[in-house]
Backbone bond lengths (Angstrom), bond angles and torsions (degrees), N, CA, C in turn:
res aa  C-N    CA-C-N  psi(-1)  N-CA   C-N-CA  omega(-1)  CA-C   N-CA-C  phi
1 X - - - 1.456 - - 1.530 109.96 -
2 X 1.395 114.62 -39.36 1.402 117.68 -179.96 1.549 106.44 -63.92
3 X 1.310 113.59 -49.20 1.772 101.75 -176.88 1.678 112.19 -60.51
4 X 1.691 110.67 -43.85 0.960 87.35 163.53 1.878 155.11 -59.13
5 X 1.231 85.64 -45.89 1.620 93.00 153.10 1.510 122.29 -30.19
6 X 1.426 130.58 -63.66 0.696 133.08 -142.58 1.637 96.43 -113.47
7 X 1.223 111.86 -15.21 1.995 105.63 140.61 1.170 116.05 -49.89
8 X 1.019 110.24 -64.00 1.421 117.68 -173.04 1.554 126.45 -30.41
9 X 1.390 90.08 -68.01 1.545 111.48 157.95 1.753 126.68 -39.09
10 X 1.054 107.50 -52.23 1.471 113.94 173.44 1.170 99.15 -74.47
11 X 1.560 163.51 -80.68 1.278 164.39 120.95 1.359 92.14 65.49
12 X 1.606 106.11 -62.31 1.598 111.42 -158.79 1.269 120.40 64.59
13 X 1.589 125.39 18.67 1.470 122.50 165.67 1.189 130.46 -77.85
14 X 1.409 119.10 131.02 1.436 113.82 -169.69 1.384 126.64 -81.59
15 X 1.669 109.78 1.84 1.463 124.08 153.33 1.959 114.27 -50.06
16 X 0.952 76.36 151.35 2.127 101.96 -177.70 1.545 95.45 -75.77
17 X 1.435 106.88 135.40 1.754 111.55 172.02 1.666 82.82 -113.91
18 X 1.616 105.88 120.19 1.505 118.12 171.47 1.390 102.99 -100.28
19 X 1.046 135.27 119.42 1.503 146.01 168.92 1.903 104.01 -89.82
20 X 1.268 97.92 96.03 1.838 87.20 179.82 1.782 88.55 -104.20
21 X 1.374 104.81 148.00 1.324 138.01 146.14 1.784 119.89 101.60
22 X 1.042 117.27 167.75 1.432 122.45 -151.02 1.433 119.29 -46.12
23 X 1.015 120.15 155.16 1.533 131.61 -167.18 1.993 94.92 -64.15
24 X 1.327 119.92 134.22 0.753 99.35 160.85 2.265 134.93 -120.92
25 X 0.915 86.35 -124.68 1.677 87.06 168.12 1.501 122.26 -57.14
26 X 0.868 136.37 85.09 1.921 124.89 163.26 1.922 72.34 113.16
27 X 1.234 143.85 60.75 1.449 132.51 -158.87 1.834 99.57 -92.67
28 X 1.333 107.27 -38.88 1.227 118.35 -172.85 2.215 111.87 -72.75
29 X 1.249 87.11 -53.58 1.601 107.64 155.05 1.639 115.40 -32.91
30 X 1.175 96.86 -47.55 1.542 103.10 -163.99 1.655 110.84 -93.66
31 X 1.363 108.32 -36.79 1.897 110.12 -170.34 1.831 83.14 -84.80
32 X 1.565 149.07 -16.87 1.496 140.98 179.29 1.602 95.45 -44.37
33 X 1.248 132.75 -37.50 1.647 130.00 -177.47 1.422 112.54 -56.82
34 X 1.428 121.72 -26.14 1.300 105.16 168.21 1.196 136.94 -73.14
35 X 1.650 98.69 -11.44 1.956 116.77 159.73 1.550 107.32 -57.85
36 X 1.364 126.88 3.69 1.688 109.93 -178.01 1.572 77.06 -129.06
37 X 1.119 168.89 22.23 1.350 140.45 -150.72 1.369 73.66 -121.68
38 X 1.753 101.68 151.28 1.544 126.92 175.73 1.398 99.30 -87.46
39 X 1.183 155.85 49.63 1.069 143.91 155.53 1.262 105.35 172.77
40 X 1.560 123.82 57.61 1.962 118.11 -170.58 1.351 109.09 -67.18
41 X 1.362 122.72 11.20 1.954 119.68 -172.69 1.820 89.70 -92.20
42 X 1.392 113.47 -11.52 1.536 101.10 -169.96 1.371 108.85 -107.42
43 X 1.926 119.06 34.02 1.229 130.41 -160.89 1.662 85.35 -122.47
44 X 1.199 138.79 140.04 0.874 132.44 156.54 1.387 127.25 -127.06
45 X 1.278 143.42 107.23 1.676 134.47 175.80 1.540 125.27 -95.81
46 X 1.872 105.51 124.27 1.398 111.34 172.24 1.559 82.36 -106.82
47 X 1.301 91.14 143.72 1.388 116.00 177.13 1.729 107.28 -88.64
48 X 1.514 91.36 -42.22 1.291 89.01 -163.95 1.784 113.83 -167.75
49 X 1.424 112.27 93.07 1.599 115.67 -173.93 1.732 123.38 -122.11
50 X 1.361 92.60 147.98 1.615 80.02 179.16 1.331 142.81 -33.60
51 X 1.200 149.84 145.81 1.301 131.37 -178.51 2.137 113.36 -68.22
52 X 1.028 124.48 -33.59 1.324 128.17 162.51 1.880 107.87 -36.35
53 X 1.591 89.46 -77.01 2.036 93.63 169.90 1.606 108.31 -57.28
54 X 1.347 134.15 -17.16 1.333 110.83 -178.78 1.311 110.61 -88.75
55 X 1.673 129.45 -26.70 1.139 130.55 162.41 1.447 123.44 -55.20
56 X 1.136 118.34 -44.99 1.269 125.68 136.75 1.338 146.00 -3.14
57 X 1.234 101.48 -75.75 1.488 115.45 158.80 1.216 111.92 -79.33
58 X 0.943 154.03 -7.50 1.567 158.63 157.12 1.745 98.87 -67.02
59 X 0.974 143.86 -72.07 1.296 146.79 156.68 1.417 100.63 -13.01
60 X 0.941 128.54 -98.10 1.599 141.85 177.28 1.186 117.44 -13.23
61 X 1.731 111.95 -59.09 1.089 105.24 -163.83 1.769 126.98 -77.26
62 X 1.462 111.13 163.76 1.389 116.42 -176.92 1.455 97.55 -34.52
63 X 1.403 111.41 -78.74 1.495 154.70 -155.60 1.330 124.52 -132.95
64 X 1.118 115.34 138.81 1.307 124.85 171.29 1.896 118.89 -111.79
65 X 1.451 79.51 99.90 1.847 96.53 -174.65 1.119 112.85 -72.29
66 X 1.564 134.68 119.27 1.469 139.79 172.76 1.400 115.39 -125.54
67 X 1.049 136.62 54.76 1.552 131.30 172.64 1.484 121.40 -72.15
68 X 1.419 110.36 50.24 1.218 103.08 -178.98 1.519 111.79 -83.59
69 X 1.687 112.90 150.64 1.079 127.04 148.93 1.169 150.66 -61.34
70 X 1.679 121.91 -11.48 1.295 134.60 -165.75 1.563 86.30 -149.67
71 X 1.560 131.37 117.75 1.176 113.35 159.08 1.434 100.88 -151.43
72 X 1.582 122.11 137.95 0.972 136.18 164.21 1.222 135.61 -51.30
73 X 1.167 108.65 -62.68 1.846 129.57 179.16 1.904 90.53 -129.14
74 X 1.181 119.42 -123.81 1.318 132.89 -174.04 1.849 116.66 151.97
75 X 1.292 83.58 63.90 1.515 84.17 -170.15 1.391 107.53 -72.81
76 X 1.118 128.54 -39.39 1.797 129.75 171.53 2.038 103.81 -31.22
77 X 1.194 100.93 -30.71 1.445 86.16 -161.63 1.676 114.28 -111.86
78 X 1.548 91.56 8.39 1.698 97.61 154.35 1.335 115.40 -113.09
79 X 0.757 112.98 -3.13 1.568 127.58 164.06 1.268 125.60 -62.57
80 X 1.512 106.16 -52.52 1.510 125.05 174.18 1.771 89.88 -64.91
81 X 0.969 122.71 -88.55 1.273 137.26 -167.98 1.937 118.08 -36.81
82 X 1.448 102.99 -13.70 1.651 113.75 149.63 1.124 101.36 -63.86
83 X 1.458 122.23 -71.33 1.447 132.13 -162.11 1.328 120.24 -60.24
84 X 1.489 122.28 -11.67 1.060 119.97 -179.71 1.561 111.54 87.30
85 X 0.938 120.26 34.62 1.259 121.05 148.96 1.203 149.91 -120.90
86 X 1.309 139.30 136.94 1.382 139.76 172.12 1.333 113.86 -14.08
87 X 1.265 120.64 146.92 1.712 129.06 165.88 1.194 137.78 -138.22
88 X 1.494 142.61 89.65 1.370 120.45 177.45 1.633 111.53 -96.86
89 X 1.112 106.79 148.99 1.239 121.23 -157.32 2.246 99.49 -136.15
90 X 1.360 89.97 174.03 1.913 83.16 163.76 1.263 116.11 -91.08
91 X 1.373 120.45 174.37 1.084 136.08 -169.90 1.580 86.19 -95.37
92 X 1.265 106.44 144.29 1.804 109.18 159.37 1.749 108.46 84.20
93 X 1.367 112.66 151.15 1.562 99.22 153.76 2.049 86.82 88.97
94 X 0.828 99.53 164.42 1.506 112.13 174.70 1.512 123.35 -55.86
95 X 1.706 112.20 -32.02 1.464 97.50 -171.91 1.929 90.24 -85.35
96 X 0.582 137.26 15.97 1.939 134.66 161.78 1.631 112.83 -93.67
97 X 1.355 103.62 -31.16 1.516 111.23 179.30 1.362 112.99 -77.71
98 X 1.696 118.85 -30.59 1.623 134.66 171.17 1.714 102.93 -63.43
99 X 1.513 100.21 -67.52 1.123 105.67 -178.77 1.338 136.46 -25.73
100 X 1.672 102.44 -57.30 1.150 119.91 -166.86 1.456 133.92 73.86
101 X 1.332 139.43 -108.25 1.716 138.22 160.01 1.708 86.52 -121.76
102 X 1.053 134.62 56.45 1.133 118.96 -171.83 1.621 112.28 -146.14
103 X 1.390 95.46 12.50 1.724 111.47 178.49 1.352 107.87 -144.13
104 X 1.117 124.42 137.61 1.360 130.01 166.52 1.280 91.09 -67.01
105 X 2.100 105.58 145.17 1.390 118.22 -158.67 1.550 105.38 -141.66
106 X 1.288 110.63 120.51 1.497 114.94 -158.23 1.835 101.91 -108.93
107 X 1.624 121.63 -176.24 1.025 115.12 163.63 1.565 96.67 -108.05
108 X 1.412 116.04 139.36 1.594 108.79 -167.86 1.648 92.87 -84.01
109 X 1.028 128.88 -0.89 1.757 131.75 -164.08 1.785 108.24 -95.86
110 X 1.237 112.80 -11.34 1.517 130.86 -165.25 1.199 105.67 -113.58
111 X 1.579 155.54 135.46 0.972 166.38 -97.47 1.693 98.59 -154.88
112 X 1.617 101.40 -78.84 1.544 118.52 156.36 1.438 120.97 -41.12
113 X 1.598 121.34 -40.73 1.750 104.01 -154.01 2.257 85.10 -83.92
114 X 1.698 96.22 -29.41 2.044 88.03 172.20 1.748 109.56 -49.10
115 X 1.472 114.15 -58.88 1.471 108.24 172.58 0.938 138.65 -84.42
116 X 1.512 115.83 28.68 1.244 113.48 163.92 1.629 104.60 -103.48
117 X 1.410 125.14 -37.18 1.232 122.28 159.92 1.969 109.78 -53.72
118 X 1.233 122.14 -76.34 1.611 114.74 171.50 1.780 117.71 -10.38
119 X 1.648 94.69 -56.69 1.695 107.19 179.79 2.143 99.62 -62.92
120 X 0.819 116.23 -60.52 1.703 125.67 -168.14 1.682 97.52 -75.53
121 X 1.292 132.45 -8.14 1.585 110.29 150.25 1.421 112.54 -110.11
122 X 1.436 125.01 19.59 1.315 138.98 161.89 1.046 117.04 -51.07
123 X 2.056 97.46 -70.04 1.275 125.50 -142.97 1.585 95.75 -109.23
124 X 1.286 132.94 -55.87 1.532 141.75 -157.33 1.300 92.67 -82.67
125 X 1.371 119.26 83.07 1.709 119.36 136.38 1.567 123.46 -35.84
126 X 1.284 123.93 -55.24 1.296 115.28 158.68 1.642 137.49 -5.36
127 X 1.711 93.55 -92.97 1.452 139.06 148.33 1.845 95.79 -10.52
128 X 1.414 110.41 -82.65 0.866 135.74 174.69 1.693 117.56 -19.34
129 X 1.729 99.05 -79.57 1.439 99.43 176.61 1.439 122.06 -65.20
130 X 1.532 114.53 -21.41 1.538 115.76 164.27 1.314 124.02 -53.69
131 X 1.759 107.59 -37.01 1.559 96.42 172.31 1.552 124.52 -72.48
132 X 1.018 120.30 -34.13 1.133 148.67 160.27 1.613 105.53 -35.28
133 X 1.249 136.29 -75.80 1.385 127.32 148.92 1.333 133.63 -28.32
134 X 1.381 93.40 -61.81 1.688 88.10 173.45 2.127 120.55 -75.24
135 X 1.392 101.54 -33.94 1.676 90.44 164.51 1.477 113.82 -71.99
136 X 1.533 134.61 -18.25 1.698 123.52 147.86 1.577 116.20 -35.90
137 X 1.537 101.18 -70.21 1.813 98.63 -173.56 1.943 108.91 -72.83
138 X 0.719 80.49 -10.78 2.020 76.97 -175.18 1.306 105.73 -88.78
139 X 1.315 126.51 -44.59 1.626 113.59 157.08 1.372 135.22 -72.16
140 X 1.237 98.68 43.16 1.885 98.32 -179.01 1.719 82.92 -128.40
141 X 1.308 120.62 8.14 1.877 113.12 175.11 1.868 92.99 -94.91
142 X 1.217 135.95 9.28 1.264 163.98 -179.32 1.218 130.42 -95.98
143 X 1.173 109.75 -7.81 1.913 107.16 -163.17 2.112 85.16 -118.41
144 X 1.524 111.66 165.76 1.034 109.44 -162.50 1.313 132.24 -49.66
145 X 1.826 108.86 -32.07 1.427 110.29 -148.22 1.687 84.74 -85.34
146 X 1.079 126.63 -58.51 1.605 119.17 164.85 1.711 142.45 -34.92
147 X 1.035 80.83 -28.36 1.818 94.69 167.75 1.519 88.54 -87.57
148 X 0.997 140.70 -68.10 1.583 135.81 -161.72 1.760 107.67 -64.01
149 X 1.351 120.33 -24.85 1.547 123.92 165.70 1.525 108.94 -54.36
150 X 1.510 107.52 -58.09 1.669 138.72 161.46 1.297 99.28 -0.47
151 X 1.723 108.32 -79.80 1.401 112.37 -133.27 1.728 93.32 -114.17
152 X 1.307 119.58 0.81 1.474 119.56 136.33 1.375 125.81 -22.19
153 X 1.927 82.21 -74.74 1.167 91.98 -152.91 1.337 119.04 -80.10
154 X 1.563 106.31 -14.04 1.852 138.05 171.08 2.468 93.38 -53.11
155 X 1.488 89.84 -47.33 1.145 87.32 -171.51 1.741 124.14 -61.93
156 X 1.496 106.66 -68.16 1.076 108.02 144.70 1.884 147.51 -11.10
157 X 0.988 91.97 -34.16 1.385 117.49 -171.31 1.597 121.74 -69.90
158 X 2.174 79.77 -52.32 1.642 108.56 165.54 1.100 122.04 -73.81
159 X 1.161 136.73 -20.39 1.754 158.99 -164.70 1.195 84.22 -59.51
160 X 1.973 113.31 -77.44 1.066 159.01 -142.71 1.147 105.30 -54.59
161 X 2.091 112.37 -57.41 1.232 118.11 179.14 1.730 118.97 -73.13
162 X 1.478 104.52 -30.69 2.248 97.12 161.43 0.975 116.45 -69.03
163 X 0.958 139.72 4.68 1.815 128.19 175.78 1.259 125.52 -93.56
């Protein structure tokens, strides 16, 4: 949260960084970055909203920023990408493997490579509607009958390799 923040800030975009959902680990540690940000009124935190308003705001927004470091699955960023929206995500690690070519892909460890993506889904409408296309067709490998082809064929596979 702190790098992001403080992308943001350097970015210099006059778009809103919405931080939705619960405070987490080191939480206080981490939101102190908005004490350096050139403009902390354009920081905003929901802690915590219905899922109706969070779909919602997912709709709305420019982009949906995910640079996480630790991620399991990455459901935030097929989610966005139902909705039709833009995504940057990290490079590496599962949310790139979710992603696919279909998110702008940052290093979450770099300060600059977060705002330089923030700055290029700012400014590049282009850019923009391309992701937007491509997270349309890349989330339809997502819906049940394909995930269940998936892990067929995941199954199969293993059969294949004990025998």
């Amino acid at each position: 949260i702190a790098r992001l923040i403080r992308a943001h800030s350097l970015s210099r975009t006059r778009r809103m960084l919405v931080l939705i959902g619960p405070d987490g680990f080191d939480a206080q540690q981490e939101l102190a970055a908005l004490s350096d940000h050139r403009h902390p009124e354009r920081v905003v935190r929901l802690p915590w909203i219905n899922r109706s308003d969070l779909l919602v705001a997912l709709r709305k927004a420019r982009a949906v920023v995910f640079p996480s470091l630790a991620e399991g699955f990455g459901l935030p960023i097929v989610e966005a990408m139902a909705l039709g929206v833009p995504v940057l995500t990290s490079r590496g690690g599962a949310t790139e493997e979710i992603a696919g070519k279909a998110a702008y892909l940052c290093d979450p460890l770099d300060i600059e490579s977060i705002a330089e993506g923030l700055i290029r889904l700012d400014r590049d409408e282009s850019m923009c509607h391309d992701l937007i296309h491509l997270g349309n067709q890349h989330v339809k490998n997502f819906n049940p009958h394909n995930y269940g082809l998936h892990f067929k064929s995941l199954y199969q596979d293993l059969l294949s390799i004990s025998r």
